[in-house]
Backbone as CSV, one residue per row, in Angstrom:
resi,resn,N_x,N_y,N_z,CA_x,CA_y,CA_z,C_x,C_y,C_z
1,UNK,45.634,-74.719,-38.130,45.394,-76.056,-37.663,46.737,-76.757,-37.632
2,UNK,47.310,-77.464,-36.247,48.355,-77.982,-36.416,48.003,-79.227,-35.994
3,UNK,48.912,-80.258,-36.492,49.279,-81.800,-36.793,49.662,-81.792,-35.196
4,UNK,48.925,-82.778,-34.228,50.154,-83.063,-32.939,51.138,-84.240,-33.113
5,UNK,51.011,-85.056,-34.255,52.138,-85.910,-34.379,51.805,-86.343,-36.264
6,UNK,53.330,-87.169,-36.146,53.078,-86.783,-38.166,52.289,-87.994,-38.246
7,UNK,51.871,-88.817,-37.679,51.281,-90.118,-37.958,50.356,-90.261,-36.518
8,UNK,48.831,-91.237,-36.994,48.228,-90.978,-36.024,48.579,-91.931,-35.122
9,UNK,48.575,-92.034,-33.851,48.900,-92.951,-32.572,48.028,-93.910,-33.006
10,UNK,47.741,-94.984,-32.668,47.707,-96.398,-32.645,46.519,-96.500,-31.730
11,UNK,45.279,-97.178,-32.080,44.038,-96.738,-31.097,44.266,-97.843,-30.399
12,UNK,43.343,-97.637,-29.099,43.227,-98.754,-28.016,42.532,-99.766,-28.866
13,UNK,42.532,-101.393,-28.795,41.655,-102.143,-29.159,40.183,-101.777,-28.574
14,UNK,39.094,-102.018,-29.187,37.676,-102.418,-28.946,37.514,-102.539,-28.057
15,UNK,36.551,-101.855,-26.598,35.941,-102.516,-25.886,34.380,-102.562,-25.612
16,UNK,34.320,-103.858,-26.017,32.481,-104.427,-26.500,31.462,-103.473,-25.554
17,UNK,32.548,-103.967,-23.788,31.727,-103.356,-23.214,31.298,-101.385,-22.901
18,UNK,32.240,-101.281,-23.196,32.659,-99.045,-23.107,32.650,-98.767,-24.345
19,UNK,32.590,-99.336,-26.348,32.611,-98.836,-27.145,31.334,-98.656,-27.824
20,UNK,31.122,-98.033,-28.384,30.161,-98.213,-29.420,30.466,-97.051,-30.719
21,UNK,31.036,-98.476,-32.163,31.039,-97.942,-32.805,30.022,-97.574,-34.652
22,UNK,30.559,-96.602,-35.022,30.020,-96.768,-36.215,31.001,-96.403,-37.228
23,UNK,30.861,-97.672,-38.385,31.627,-97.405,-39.963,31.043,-97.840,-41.042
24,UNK,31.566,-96.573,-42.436,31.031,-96.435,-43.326,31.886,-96.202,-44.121
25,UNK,31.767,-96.817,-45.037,32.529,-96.727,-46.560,31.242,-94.956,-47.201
26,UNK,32.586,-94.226,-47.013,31.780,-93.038,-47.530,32.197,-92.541,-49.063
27,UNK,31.558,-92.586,-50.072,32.022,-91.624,-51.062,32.437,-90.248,-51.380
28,UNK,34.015,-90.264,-50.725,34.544,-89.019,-50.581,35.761,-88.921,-49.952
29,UNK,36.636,-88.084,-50.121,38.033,-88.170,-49.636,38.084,-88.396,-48.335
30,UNK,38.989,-88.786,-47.804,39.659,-88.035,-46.273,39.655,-86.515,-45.743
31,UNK,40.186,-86.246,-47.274,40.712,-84.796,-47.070,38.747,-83.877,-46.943
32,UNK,38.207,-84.184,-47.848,36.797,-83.347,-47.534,36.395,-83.992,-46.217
33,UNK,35.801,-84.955,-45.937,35.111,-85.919,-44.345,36.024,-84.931,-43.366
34,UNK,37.493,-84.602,-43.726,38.146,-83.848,-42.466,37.434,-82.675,-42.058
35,UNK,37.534,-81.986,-43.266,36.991,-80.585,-43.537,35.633,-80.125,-42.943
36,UNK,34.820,-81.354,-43.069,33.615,-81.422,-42.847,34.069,-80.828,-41.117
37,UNK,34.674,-82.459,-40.612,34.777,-82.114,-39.047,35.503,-81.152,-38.832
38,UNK,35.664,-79.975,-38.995,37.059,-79.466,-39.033,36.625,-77.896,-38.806
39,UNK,35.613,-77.530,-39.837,35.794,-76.309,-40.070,33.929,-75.834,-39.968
40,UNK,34.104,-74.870,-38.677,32.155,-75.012,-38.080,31.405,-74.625,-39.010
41,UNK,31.682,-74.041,-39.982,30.434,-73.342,-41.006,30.278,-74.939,-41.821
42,UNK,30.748,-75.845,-41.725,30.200,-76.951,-42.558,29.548,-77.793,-41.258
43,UNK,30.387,-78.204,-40.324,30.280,-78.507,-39.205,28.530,-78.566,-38.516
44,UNK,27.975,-76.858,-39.121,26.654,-76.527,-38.713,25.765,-77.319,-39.199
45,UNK,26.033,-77.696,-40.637,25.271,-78.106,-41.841,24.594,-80.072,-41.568
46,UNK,25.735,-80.392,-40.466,25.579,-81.863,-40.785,25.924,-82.700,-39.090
47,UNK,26.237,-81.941,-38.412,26.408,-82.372,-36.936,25.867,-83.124,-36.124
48,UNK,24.286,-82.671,-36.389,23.271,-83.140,-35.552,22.364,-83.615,-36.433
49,UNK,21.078,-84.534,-35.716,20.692,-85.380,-36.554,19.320,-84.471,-36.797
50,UNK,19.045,-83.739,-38.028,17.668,-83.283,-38.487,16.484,-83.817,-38.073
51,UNK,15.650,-82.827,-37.403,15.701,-81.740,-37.464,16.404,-80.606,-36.748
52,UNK,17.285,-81.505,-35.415,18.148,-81.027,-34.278,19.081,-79.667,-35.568
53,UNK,19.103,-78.745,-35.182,19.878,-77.623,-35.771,21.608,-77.425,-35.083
54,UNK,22.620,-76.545,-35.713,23.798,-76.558,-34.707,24.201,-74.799,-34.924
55,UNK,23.734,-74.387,-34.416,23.739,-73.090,-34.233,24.891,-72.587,-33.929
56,UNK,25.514,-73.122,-33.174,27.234,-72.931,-32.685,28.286,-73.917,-32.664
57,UNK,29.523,-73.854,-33.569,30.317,-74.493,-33.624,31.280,-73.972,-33.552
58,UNK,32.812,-74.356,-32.509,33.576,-73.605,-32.726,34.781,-74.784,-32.005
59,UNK,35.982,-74.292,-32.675,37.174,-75.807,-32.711,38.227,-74.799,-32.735
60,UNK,39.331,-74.836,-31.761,40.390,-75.056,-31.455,41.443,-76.383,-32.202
61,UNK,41.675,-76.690,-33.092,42.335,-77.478,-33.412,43.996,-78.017,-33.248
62,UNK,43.929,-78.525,-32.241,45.474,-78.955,-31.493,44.963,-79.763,-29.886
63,UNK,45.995,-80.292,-30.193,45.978,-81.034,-28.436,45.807,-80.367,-27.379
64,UNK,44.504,-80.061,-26.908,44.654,-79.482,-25.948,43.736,-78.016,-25.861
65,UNK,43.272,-78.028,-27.389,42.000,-76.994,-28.229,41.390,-77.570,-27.378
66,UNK,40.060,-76.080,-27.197,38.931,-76.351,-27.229,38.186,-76.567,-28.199
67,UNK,36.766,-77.429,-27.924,36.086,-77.225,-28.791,34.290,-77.170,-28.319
68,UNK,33.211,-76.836,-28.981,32.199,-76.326,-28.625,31.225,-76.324,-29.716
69,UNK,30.289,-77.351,-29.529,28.970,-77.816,-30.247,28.056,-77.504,-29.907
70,UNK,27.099,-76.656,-29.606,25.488,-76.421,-29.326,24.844,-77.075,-30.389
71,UNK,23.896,-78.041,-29.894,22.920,-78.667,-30.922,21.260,-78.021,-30.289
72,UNK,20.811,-77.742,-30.784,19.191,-77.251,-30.675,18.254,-77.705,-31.259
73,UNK,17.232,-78.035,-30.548,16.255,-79.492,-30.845,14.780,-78.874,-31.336
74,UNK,13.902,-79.305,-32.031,13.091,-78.263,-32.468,12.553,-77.603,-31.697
75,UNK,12.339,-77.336,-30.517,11.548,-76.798,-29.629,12.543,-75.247,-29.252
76,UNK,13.932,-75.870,-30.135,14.233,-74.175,-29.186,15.845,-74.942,-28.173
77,UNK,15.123,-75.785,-27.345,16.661,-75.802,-26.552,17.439,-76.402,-26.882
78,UNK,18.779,-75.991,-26.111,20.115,-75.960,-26.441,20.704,-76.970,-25.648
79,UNK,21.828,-77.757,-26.380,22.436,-78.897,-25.948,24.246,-78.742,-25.663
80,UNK,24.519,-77.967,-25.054,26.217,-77.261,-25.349,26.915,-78.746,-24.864
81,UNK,28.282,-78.954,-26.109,28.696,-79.846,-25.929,30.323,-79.687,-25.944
82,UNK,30.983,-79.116,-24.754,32.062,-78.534,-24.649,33.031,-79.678,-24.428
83,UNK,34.198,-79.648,-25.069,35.265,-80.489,-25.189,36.507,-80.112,-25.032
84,UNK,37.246,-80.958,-25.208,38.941,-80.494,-25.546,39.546,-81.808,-26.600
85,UNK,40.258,-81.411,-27.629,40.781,-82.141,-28.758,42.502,-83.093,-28.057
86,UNK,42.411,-84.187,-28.369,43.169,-84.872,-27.825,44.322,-85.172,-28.615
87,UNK,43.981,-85.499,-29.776,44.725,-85.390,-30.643,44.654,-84.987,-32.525
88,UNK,44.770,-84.519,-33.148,44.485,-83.847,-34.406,45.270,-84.327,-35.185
89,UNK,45.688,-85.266,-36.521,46.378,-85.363,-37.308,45.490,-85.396,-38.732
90,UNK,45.537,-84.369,-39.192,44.825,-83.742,-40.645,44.954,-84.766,-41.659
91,UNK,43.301,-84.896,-41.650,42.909,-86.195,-42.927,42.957,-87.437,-42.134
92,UNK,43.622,-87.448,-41.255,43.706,-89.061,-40.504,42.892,-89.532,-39.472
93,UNK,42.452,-88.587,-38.464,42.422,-88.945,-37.678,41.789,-87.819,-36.468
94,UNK,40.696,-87.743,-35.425,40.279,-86.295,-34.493,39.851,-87.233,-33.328
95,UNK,40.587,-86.913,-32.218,40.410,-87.567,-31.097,40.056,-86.536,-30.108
96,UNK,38.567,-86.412,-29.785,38.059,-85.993,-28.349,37.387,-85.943,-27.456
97,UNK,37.084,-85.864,-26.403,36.941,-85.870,-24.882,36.010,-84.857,-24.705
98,UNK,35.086,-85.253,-23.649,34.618,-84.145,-22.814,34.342,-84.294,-21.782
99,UNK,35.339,-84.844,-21.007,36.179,-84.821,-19.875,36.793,-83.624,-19.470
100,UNK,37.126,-82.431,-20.234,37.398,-81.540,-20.247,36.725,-80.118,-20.815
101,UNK,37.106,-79.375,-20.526,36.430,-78.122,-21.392,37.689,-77.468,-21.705
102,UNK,37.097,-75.919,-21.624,38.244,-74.938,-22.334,40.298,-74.998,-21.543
103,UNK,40.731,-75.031,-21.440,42.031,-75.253,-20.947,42.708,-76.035,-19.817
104,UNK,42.040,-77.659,-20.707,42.130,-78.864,-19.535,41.049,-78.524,-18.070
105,UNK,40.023,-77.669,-18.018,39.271,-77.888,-16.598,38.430,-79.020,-16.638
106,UNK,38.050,-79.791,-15.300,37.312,-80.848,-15.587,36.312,-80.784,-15.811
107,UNK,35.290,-81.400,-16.478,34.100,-81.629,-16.842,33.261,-81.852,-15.609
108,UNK,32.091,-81.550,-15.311,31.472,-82.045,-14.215,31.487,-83.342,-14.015
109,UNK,30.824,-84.177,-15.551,30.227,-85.275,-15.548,31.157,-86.277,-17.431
110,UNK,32.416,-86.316,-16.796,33.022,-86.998,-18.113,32.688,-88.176,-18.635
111,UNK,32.038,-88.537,-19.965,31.003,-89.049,-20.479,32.072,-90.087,-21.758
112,UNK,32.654,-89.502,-22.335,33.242,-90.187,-23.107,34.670,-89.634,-23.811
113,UNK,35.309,-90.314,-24.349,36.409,-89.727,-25.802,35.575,-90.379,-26.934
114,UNK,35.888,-89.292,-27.881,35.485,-89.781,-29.386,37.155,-89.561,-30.327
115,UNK,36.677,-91.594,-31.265,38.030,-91.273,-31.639,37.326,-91.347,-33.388
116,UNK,37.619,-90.393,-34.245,37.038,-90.858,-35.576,38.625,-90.313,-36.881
117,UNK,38.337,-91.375,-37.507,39.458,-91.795,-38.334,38.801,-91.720,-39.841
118,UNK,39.559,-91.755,-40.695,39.644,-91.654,-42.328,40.581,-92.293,-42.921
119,UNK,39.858,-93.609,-43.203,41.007,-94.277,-43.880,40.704,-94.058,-45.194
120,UNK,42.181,-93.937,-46.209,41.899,-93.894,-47.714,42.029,-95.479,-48.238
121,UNK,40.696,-95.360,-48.942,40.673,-96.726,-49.545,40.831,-96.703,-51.347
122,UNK,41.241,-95.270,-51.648,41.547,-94.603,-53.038,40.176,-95.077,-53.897
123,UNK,40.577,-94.042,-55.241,39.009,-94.119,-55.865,38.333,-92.802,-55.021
124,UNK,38.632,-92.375,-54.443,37.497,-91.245,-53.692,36.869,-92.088,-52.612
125,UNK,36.955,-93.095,-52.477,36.357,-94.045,-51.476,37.085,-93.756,-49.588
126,UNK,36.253,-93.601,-48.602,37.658,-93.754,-47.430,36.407,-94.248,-46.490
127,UNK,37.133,-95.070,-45.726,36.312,-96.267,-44.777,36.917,-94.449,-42.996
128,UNK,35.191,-94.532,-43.124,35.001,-93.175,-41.891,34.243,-94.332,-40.814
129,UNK,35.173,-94.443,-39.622,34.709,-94.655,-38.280,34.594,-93.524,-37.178
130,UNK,33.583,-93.893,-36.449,33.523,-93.114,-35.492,33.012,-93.871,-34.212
131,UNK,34.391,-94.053,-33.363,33.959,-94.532,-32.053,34.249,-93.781,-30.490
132,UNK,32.583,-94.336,-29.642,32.506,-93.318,-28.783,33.134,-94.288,-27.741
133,UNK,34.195,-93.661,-26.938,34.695,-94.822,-25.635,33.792,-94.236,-24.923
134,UNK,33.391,-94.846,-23.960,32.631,-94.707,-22.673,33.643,-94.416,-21.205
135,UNK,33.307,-94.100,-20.263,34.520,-94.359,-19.003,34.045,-95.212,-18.402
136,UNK,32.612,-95.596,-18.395,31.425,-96.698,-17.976,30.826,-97.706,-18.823
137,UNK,30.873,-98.766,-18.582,30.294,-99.848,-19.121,28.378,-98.903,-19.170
138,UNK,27.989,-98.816,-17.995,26.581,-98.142,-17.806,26.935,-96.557,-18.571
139,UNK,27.856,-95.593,-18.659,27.552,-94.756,-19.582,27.182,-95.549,-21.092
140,UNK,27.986,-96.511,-21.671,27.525,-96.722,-22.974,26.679,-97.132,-23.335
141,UNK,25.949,-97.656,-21.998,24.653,-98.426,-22.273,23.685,-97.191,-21.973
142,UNK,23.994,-96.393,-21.326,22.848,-94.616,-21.466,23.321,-94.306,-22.805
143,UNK,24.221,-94.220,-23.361,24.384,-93.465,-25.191,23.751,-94.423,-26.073
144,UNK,23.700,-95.509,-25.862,23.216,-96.733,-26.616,21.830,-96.406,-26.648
145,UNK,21.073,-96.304,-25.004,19.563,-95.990,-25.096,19.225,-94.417,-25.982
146,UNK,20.203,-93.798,-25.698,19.727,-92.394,-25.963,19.617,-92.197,-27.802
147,UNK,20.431,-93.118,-28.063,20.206,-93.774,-29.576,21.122,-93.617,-31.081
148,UNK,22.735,-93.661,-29.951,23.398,-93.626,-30.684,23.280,-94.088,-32.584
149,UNK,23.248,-95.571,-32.201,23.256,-95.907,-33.190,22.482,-94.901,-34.585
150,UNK,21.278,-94.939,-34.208,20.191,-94.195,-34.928,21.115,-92.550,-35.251
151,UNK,21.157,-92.007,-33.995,21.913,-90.202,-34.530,23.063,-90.549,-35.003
152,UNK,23.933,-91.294,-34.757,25.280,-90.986,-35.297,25.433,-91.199,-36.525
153,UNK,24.253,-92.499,-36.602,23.971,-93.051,-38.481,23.626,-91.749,-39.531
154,UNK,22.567,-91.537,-38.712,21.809,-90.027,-39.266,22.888,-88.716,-39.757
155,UNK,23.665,-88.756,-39.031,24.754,-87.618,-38.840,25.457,-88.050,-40.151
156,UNK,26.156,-89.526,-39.575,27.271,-89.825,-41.350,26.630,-89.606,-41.892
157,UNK,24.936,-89.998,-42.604,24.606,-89.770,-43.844,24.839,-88.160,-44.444
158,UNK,24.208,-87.295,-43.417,24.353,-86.111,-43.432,25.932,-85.581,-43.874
159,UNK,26.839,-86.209,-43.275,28.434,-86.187,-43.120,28.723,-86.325,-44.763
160,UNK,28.384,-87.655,-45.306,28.449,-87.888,-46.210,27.943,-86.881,-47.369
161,UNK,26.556,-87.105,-47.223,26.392,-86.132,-48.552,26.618,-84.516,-48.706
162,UNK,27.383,-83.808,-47.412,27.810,-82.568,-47.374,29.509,-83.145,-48.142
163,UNK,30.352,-83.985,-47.385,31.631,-84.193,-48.261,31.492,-84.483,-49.662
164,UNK,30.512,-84.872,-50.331,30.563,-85.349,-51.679,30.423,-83.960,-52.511
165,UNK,29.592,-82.836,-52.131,29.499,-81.918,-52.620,31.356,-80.795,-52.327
166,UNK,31.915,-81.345,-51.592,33.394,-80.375,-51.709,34.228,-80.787,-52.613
């Protein structure tokens, strides 16, 4: 896993209308919450929102990695969620897109960047955001219906109580 810069870049400000985010004061390092996102055999455990399963996870870690989420919903089907990593700085910071797939090709239908961060607030404490940019005012309002708020919540908790156990 390599660092693409020693410090993470500086995010775009907020936009009300293309963002939608979520943050949580999680009990647990940076360094585990990374790990979590980081490495697919944990990755499987906490990705998707239960009972949704993640059968396949697999990360390229560097600017310009691929990366590759199948989530599977109880019935059986499969949700492949192919990306490319934008930027990687370990413990700080995982910025990506799926705008792209495996070696910069375009996406049919580019939907968003996800930028999620780990701040240390020491104590074991670190304030975990995770925000989805939109490229559309109307895409964020389709992730919004589809129920962000609700899965992504679902997911940190999940996020959470897999990092507390590392």
């Amino acid at each position: 896993m390599a660092a693409q810069a020693a410090q993470a870049a500086p995010a775009a400000p907020a936009d009300e209308n293309r963002d939608l985010v979520l943050t949580r004061i999680i009990d647990a390092s940076p360094e585990a919450l990374f790990r979590c996102w980081t490495t697919p055999e944990l990755m499987k455990q906490w990705f998707a929102p239960k009972p949704f399963t993640v059968p396949v996870a697999k990360t390229d870690l560097r600017a310009g990695g691929a990366s590759l989420v199948v989530m599977r919903d109880p019935d059986g089907n499969d949700y492949p969620n192919p990306g490319v990593y934008l930027e990687v700085v370990p413990n700080k910071k995982i910025v990506f897109t799926d705008a792209f797939t495996e070696a910069w090709a375009p996406s049919q239908k580019p939907f968003m960047v996800a930028i999620v961060t780990f701040e240390d607030l020491g104590g074991g404490k670190t304030r975990y955001t995770a925000t989805a940019r939109h490229w559309t005012a109307a895409d964020r309002e389709t992730h919004e219906q589809m129920g962000f708020h609700e899965g992504w919540g679902v997911c940190a908790d999940q996020l959470a109580a897999l990092a507390a156990t590392l």
